[in-house]
C-alpha positions, 0 to 999 in steps of 0.5 A: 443199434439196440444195447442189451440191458442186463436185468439181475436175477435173483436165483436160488438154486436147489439142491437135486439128487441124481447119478452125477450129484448136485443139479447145476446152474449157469447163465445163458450164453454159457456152457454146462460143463458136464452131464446131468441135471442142470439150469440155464438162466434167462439173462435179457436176451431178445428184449430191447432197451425198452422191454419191448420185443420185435412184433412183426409176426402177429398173428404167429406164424407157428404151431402154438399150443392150446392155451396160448393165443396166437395173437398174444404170445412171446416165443422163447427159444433154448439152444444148445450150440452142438450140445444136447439135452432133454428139457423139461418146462420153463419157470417164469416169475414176476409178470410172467409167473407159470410154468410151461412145457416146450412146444417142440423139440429136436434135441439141440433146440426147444421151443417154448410158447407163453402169454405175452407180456413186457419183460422187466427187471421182474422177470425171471426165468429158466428151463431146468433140463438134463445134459446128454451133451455139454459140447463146446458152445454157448447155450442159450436161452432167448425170446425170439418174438412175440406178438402183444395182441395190440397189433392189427393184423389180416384175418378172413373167415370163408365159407361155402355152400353146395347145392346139388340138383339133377333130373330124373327121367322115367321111362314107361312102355304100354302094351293092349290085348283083347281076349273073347270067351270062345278064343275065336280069331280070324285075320290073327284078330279076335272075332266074335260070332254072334248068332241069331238063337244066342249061343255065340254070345261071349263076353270080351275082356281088354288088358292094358299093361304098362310097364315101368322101365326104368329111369335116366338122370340128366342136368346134374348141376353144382350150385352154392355161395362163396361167403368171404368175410374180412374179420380181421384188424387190416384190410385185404387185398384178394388176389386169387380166388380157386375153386376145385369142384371134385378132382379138377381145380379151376380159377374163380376169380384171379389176376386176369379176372376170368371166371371159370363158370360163366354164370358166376356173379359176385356182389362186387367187381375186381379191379386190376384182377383184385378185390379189396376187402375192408376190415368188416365188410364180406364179398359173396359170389354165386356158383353154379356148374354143370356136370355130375361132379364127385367128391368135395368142392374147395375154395381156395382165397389167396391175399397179398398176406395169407391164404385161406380155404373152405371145404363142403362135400358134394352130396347128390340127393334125391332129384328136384326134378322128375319127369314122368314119375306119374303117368295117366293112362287114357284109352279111346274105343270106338265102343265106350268112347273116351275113358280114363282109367287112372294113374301108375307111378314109379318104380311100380307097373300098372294094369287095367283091364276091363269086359263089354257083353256081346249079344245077338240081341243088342244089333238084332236081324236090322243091324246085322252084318261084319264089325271091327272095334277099334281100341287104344290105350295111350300114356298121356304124357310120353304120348306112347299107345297101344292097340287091341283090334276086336272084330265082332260078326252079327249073322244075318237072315237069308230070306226065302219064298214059304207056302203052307202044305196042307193034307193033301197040298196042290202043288203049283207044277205042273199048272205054273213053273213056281212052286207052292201049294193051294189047299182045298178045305170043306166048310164041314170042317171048321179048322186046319192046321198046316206046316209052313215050308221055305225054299222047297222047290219043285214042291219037295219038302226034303229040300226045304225048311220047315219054318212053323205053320199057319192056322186057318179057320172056316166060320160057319158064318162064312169067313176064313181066318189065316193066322202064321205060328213061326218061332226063333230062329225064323222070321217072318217078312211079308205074308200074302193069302188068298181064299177063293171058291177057284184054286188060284186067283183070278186076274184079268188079262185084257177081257179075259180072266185068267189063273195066276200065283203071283202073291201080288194078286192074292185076295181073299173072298170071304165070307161065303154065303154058300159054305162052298169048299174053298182054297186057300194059299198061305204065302210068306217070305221068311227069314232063316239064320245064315246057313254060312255064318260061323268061323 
């Protein structure tokens, strides 16, 4: 049984003015009396017959103010016993020497704290205060506990981190048209009519548009370590460990040892649903959650003694991953083959267009007829397309049977059915011109096309030379002349010679020894721009 020793205190008390006269003093476990300023002397309570004080709360499981340590510390406590009063500081001389405010106070009872040290026959101290209620009681002033700063003690420092990664998702759309000069479409498809004499070349024009639509984030994912280190004076035993990833709280670690998230790993094992962690040493876990979590995350680390926790915001960042941020833009074309023509890259929307010349000239009378160009453009990453149809018509040569019609012609009727003319010329004259008319049936020109004119020269030496004068739009195919002192060609048939107008069986004679008259039969097939070509 522990015996309180009785330490004599020298007091000297001072003389202080007030409403009620002289400042008071009395021992502690004694009673004011009356009202007003008065002294309680600290007589020994709460030491033991050693001086040294019960230190079983280390480090102090109370408020202590700046300045004191917790580790390091005694409590003293003044009550009043019914009483009430207002105090002021408490004086400490000796070993303690200072003067310290309470810590807290409810009128019946003040808390002081003050650095440790031993209590000795050094020691004195008091609490000066005002009484507002001496009641009946005893006041006291005591040391409840204290703590010297030589006992081991449980101290663990947690700490986390928050790592947060999504990715983001763009979204792209492609549009293509084509446009001609002209505007000419046919089958709701731009066309392009390309006539022989040029006037329907035109230029086309390809538009591709991509457009930028937007985004969508997914795989949002909370990630981080759980630092947990033992910086105290005594091992510790960890029974729960809790995580709160936003607004839901989970159990990490615990007594059953399941872990909330199936990936978490931690560099050692619990055992029996517990970890112990030696004075030094750190346990690190690894954490990962899927989901677009808000708010905070808080650990929550729970031992046989003590609970501690750390806190860090969940800040959702720029992506670490985007997905077609940057597309490529690829077109392919029956007429330039495979281009690439660049790159658009989010939020912005991109266009690219580009122009091909059409002429008559670039396919020619060989190379006539119906075209269709084929075109799409596509986003190479999403595989997205669009295409533009572009038909381009080239007119081609109707081609008809032409005679030259001299002045006068002989028309082939009624001696043949076909048409045509044979022309008589005198050697008196040395050179003819003639028009050159196709497709005028029955020898009438009003139904025909004059399509140019043959040249013929009658030498004095006897020769006749045919030249064709035939300009764009037309064309000449085949020419075929015949020049004879007769006025058709002759062919043999069996043992007879006959008259014909095939112009298979054209000849020419010349030269003429005699300078007759001759006739001369200037045939062609000509070429003439599609009547019916056009929209």
């Amino acid at each position: 049984m522990k015996k309180k020793f009785i330490i004599t205190i020298a007091l000297v008390l001072l003389l202080l003015l007030s409403f009620t006269g002289l400042a008071l003093a009395f021992d502690s476990g004694g009673n004011p009396g009356a009202e007003g300023p008065n002294t309680i002397e600290w007589t020994g309570q709460g030491a033991d017959d050693d001086g040294v004080l019960d230190t079983e709360y280390c480090p102090s499981p109370d408020a202590v103010p700046d300045g004191i340590d917790p580790n390091s510390y005694l409590l003293w406590i003044f009550t009043t016993d019914g009483g009430e009063a207002t105090a002021g500081q408490i004086h400490l001389g000796g070993s303690g020497s200072g003067e310290y405010a309470w810590a807290t106070n409810t009128g019946g009872s003040f808390h002081f704290f003050t650095p440790y040290f031993t209590p000795d026959s050094n020691l004195t101290a008091y609490v000066d205060f005002n009484v507002a209620d001496p009641g009946n009681g005893a006041w006291i002033l005591t040391i409840s506990h204290g703590c010297p700063g030589e006992k081991d003690y449980e101290e663990l420092t947690v700490s986390k981190t928050v790592e947060t990664s999504f990715t983001r998702v763009h979204s792209w759309d492609i549009a293509k048209m084509v446009e001609t000069e002209n505007g000419y479409t046919h089958d709701g498809f731009p066309k392009v009519w390309l006539y022989i004499d040029g006037h329907g070349n035109e230029q086309a024009t390809w538009t591709v548009d991509v457009s930028y639509l937007g985004y969508e984030d997914g795989g949002h994912k909370v990630s981080g370590v759980i630092t947990i280190e033992n910086t105290g004076t005594l091992d510790a035993v960890i029974t729960n460990i809790e995580d709160v990833m936003g607004l839901s709280a989970f159990v990490v670690n615990g007594v059953n040892t399941t872990a909330i998230y199936p990936n978490v790993t931690c560099d050692a094992d619990p055992i029996d649903g517990k970890y112990a962690l030696a004075v030094g040493q750190t346990l690190t876990c690894n954490y990962s959650y899927d989901g677009n979590a808000q708010g905070v995350n808080t650990v929550t680390v729970t031992t046989e003694r003590d609970t501690y926790s750390a806190t860090a915001a969940i800040v959702w960042g720029a992506p670490t991953t985007e997905v077609n941020k940057t597309v490529t833009v690829k077109d392919i074309s029956d007429l330039f083959g495979e281009v690439v023509l660049g790159t658009v890259t989010a939020p912005n929307d991109g266009q690219f267009t580009y122009t091909k010349d059409f002429a008559w000239a670039d396919y020619g009378a060989d190379l006539c007829g119906d075209y269709v160009y084929d075109n799409t453009a596509s986003i190479v990453e999403t595989e997205q397309s669009a295409s533009a149809k572009l038909k381009v018509n080239v007119q081609c040569y109707v081609y008809e049977t032409a005679y030259a019609k001299g002045n006068p012609g002989l028309c082939f009727i009624p001696d043949f059915s076909n048409w045509g003319w044979t022309n008589l010329i005198k050697q008196s004259l040395s050179s003819y011109t003639w028009d050159l008319w196709a497709g005028a049936g029955q020898c009438d020109t009003s139904k025909g096309t004059l399509v140019g004119s043959v040249t013929v020269d009658y030498a004095r030496d006897g020769y006749v030379a045919v030249t064709y004068n035939v300009g764009s739009p037309y064309l000449i195919k085949e020419t075929h002349v015949y020049v004879g002192i007769k006025k058709y060609p002759q062919v043999l048939q069996g043992k007879k010679w006959v008259s014909t107008v095939a112009p298979g069986s054209y000849y020419n004679n010349s030269p003429f020894t005699s300078l007759n008259d001759v006739y001369v039969i200037a045939h062609a097939v000509v070429g003439l721009p599609d009547p019916n070509f056009g929209p």
